[in-house]
N, C-alpha and C positions, 0 to 999 in steps of 0.2 A: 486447554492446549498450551505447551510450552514453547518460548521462542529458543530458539539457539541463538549464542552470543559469543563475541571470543573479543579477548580483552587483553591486555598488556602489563605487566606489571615487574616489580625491579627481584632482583634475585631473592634481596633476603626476605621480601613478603613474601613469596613466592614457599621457598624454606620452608619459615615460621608458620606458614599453612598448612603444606604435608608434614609436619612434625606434629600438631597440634590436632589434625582431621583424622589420625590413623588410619582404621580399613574403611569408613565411612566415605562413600563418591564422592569424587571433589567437588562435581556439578551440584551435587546435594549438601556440602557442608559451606560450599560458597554461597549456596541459595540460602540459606540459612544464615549465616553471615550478613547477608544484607537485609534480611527481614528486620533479624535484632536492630542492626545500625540504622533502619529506615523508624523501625518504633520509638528508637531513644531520639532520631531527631526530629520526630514530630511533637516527641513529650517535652524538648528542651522548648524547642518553638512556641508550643501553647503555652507552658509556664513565663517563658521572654511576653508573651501577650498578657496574659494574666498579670506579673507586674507593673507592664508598660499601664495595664487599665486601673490597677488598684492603686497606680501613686498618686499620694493625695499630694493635693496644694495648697496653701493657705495664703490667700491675699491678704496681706498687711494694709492697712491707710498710712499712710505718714505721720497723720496725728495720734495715732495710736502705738507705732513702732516700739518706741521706748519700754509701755505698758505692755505687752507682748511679751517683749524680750525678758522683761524683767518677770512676769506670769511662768513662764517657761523655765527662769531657771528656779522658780521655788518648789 
């Protein structure tokens, strides 16, 4: 079942839609239009998690700082 929706939008999106959608429904090329943009930003989202999980951390000691610093830059 599909919902009906009706939405607002500024002229030159508006435009750039019927220029871009040709004889394809607009109902149909909008709906499509936001499938893409709903996938790419779930795929941005998980990768933002995926980094957020994979940065690593390394706790220094104080007494050790100097040797670290210096380990790292050889």
């Amino acid at each position: 079942m599909k919902h009906n929706i009706s939405i607002t939008m500024d002229q030159k999106l508006f435009r750039e839609l019927e220029n871009i959608r040709g004889r394809e429904k607009r109902s149909t090329f909008i709906e499509h239009l936001i499938i893409l943009g709903l996938k790419s930003y779930k795929n941005k989202k998980e990768e933002s998690r995926t980094k957020h999980r994979n940065a690593s951390l390394t706790v220094v000691s104080p007494l050790n700082f100097n040797k670290t610093k210096h380990q790292a830059a050889t």
